[in-house]
C-alpha positions as CSV (number, residue, x, y, z in Angstrom):
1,X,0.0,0.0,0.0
2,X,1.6,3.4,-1.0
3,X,0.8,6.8,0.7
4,X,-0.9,8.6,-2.1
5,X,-3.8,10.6,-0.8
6,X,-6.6,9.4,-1.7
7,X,-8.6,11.9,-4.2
8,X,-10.9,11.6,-6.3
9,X,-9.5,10.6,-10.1
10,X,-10.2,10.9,-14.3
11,X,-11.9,7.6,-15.5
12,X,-9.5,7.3,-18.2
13,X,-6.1,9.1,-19.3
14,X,-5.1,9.5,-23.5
15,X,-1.6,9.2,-22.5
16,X,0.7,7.2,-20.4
17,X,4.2,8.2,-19.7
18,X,4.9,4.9,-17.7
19,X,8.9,4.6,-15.7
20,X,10.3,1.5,-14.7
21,X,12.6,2.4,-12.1
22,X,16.2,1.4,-10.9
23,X,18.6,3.1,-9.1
24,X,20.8,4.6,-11.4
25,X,18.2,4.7,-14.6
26,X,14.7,4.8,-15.6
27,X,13.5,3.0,-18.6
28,X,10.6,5.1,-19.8
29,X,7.6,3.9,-22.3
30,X,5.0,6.3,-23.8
31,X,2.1,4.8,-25.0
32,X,-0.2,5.2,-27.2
33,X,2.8,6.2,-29.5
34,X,4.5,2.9,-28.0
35,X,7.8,4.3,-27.8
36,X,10.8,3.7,-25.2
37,X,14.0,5.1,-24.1
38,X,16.2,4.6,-21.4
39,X,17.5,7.8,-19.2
40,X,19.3,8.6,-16.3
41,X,17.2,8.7,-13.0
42,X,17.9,12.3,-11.8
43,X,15.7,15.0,-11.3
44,X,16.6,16.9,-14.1
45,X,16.5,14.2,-16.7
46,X,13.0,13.2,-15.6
47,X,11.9,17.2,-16.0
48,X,13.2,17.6,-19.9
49,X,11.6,14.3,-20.9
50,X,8.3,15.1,-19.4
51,X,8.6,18.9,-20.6
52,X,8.5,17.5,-24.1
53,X,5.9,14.9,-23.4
54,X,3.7,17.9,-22.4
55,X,3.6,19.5,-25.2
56,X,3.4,16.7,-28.3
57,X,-0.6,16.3,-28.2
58,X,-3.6,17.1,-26.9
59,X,-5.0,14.7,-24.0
60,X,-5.0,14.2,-20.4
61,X,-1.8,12.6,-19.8
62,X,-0.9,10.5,-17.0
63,X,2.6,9.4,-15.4
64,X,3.2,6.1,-14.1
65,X,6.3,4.6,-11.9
66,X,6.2,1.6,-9.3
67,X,6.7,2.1,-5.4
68,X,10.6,1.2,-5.2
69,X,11.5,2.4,-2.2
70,X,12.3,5.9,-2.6
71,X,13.8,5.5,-6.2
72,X,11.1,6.8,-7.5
73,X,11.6,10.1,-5.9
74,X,12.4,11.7,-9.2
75,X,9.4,11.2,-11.1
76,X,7.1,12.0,-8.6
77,X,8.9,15.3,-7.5
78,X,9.1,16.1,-11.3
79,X,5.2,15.0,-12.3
80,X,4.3,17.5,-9.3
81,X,6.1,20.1,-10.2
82,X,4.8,20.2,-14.1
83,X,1.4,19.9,-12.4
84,X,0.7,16.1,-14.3
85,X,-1.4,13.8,-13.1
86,X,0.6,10.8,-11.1
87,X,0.1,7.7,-9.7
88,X,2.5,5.2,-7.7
89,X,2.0,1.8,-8.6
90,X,1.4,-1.3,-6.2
91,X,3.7,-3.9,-7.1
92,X,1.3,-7.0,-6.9
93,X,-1.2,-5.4,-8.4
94,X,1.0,-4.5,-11.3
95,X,2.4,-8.0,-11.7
96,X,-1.4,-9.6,-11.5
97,X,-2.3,-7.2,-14.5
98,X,0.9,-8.5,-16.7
99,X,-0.4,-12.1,-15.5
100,X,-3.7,-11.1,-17.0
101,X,-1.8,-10.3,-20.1
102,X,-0.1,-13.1,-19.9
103,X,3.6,-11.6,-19.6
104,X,5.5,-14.3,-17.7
105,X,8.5,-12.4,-19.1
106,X,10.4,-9.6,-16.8
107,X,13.0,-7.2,-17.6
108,X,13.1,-3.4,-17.7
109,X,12.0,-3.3,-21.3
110,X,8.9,-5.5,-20.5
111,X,7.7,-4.1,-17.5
112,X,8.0,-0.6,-18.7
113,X,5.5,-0.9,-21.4
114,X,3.5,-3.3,-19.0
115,X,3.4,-0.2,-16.9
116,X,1.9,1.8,-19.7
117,X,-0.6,-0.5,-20.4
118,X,-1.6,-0.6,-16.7
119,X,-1.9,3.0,-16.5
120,X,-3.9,3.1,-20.0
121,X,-6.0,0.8,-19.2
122,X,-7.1,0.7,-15.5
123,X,-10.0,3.1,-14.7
124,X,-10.2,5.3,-11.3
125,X,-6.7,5.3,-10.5
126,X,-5.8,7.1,-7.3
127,X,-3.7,10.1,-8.0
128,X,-0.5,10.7,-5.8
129,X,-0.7,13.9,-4.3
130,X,2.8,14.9,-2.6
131,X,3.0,14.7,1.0
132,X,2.8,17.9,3.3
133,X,6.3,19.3,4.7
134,X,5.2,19.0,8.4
135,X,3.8,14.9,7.1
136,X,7.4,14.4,6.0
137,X,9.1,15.7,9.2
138,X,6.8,13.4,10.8
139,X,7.5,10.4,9.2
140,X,11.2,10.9,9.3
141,X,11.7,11.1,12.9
142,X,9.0,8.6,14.2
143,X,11.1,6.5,11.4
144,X,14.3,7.3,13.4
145,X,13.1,7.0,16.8
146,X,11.4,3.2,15.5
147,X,15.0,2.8,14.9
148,X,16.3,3.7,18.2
149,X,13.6,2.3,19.7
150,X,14.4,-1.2,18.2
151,X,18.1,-0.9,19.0
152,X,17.4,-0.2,22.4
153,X,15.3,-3.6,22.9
154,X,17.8,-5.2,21.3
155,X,21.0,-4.0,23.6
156,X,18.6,-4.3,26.9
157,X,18.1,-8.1,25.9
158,X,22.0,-8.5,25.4
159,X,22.7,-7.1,28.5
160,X,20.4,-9.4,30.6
161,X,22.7,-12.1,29.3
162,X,25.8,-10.3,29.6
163,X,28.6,-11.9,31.8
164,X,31.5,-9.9,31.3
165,X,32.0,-6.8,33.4
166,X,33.1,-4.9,30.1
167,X,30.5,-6.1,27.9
168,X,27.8,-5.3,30.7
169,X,29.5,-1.4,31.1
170,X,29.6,-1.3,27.2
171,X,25.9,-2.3,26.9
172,X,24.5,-0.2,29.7
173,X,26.0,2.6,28.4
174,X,24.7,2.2,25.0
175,X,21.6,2.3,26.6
176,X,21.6,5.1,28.1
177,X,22.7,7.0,25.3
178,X,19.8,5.6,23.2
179,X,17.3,6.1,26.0
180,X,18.3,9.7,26.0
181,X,18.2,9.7,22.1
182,X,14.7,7.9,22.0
183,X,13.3,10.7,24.3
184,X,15.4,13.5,22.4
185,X,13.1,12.3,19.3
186,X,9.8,11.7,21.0
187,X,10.2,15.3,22.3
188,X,11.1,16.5,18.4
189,X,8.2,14.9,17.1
190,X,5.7,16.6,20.3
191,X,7.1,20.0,19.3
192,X,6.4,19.5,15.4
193,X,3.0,18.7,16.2
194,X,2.1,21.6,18.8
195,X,4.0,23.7,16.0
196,X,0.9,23.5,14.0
197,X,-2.7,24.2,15.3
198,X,-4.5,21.4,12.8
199,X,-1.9,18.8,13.8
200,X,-2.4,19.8,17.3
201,X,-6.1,19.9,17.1
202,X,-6.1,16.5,15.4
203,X,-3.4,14.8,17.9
204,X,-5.6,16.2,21.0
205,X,-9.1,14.2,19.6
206,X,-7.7,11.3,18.7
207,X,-5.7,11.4,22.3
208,X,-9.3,11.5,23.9
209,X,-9.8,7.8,23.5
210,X,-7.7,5.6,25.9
211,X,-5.5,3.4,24.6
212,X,-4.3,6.3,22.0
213,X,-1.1,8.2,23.3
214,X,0.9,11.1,21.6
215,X,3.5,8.5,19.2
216,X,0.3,6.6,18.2
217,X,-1.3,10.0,17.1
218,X,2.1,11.4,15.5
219,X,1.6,8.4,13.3
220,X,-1.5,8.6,12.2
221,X,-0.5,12.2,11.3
222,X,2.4,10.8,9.3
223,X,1.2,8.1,7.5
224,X,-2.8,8.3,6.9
225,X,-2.9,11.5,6.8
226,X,-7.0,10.9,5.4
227,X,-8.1,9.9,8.1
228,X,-11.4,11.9,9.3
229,X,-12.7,12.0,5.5
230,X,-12.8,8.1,5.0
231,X,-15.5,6.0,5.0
232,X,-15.9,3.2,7.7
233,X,-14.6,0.7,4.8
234,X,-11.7,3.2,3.4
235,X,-10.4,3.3,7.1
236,X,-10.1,-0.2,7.2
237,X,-9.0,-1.3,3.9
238,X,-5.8,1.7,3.9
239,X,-5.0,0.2,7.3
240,X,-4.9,-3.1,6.2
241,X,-7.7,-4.6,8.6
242,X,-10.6,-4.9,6.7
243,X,-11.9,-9.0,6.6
244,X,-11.5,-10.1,3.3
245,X,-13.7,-12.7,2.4
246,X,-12.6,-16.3,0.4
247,X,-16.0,-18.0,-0.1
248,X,-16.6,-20.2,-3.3
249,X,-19.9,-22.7,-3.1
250,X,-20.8,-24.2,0.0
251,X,-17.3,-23.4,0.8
252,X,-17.1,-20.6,3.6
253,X,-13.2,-19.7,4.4
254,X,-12.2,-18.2,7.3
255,X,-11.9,-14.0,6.5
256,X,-8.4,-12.6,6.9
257,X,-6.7,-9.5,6.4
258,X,-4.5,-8.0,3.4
259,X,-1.5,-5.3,3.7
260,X,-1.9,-2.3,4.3
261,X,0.1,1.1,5.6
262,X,2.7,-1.0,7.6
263,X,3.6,1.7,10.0
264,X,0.0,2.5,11.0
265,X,-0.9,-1.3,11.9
266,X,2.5,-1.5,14.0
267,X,1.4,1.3,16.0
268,X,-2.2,0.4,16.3
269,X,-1.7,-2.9,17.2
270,X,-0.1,-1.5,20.5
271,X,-2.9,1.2,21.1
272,X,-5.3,-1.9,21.3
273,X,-3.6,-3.8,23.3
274,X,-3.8,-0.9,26.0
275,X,-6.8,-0.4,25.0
276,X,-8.0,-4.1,25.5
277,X,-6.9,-3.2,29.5
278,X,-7.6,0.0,29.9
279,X,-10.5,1.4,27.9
280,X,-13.5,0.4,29.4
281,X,-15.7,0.2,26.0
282,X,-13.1,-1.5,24.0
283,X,-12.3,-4.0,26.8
284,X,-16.3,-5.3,26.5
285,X,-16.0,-5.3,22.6
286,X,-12.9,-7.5,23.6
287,X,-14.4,-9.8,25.8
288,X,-17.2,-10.2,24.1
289,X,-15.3,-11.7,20.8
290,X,-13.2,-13.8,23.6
291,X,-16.3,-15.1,24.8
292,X,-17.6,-16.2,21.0
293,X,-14.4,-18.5,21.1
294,X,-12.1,-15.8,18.9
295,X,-8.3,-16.5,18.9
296,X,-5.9,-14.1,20.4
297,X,-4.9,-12.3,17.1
298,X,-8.6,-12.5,15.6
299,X,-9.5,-10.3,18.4
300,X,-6.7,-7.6,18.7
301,X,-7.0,-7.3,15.1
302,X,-11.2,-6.3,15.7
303,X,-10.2,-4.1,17.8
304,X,-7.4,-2.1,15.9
305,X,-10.1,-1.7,13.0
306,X,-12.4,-0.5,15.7
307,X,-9.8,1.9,16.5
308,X,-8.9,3.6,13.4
309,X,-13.2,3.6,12.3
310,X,-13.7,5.3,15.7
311,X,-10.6,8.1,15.0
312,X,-11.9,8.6,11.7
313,X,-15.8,9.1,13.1
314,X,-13.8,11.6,15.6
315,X,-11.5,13.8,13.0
316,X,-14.6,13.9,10.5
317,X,-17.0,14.9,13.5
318,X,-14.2,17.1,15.3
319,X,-15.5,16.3,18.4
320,X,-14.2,14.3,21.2
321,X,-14.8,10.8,21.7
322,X,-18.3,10.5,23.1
323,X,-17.2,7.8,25.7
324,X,-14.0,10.0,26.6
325,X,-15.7,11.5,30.0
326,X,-17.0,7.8,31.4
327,X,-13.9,6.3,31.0
């Protein structure tokens, strides 16, 4: 799942300027003229070749690249900037269209003009629409203090095995130096969301329901930044929680859940487990699936989709959570 905004979209481009991307170089296929070249993947190389594009015919004309990781930097920054319409591919998505053309075949040539064709061809694509400045702060130091936070856990379970005195002294000071890090950062990110009075308005509601503290908010912030104008089902499907169902026949498969926004579920899945202790309407919904014979991870999951529909019924209303005073 990429981290386009979801907006609403053209039902169907003339042209496709599709990139297959690499690190060094971007093999580009325009379609319908069905041509290709190869160019270097830099910011200004993607500009000139899209400048030209621009101005050959008339039509809507739509780019198209693959989510690589942040190789693809170039062509979004560049589609933006010339004001074209963009969107950032899915990768399974992508290959399940060239496997409904039949293209077992993959190299850069291939999958360039299968890019094409996906963009020319798939209907109510959603645009990418370039992430806010304060979103991007965000997301780059609850990154980093993941990072520090994971190293930490890591050195603090070394040194409950350590045995030698100078492994033990090394470890415990690591730890303090990361422990002062990890709060350096979590204060970085508190500042950048007072800083601005939507993000602070925002972080405060969702805060309102227990079980939802300041780093679960900052990420919510980052990484879905939609949330209060999603449905109940949008909510669930960008988070990756939304049952799926697998039924064919008589044949009734249990539901499960596909990918979504990575960093989102990792931090709700901690929110409701505190909030399967702690919040007294939540904890019912909890033991009420418990009770009905639900596994563990069937109900943890219920409740993170809970969590994200009631946050979104909270942006959209801008209100506080109705339960907030009881509990």
């Amino acid at each position: 799942m990429t981290h386009a905004t979801m907006i609403p979209t053209h039902p169907r481009f003339n042209r496709v300027v599709a990139f297959e991307v690499s690190k060094q170089t971007l093999v580009v296929h325009m379609l319908p003229a069905d041509r290709q070249r190869t160019i270097a993947n830099t910011l200004s190389a993607v500009r000139r070749l899209l400048g030209a594009e621009i101005g050959k015919d008339s039509g809507p004309l739509l780019v198209v690249c693959e989510a690589t990781g942040g190789y693809e930097r170039h062509v979004l920054a560049a589609a933006t900037a010339l004001g074209l319409a963009c969107h950032r591919a899915h990768g399974s998505r992508v290959r399940s269209f060239a496997n409904y053309l039949g293209l077992a075949a993959k190299t850069d040539r291939i999958d360039a003009r299968m890019l094409a064709l996906y963009g020319l061809k798939t209907d109510r694509l959603r645009l990418y629409q370039p992430p806010a400045p304060e979103q991007l702060a965000l997301r780059a130091l609850k990154a980093r203090r993941d990072e520090i936070q994971q190293m930490l856990i890591a050195e603090t379970n070394r040194l409950e095995h350590a045995t030698h005195a100078v492994v033990a002294k090394s470890l415990k000071a690591h730890t303090r130096a990361l422990k002062a890090a990890l709060a350096k950062l979590e204060a970085e990110i508190a500042a950048l969301v007072r800083a601005s009075s939507a993000l602070a308005r925002k972080a405060k509601l969702m805060q309102s329901v227990i079980g939802v503290g300041p780093i679960t908010a900052a990420t919510l912030l980052a990484y879905l930044p939609e949330l209060g104008r999603l449905t109940r089902g949008e909510a669930a499907r960008l988070t990756g929680l939304a049952p799926i169902a697998r039924d064919s026949g008589k044949t009734s498969a249990p539901r499960h859940i596909e990918p979504g926004r990575a960093a989102v579920r990792r931090t709700l899945y901690m929110a409701a487990v505190v909030a399967m202790r702690f919040n007294p309407v939540l904890r019912i919904f909890a033991h009420r699936l418990k009770a009905r014979g639900k596994s563990f991870k069937v109900v943890v999951t219920a409740v993170m989709r809970k969590l994200v529909v009631i946050l979104n019924a909270i942006l959209r209303d801008d209100q506080p959570w109705k339960h907030a005073k009881a509990a």
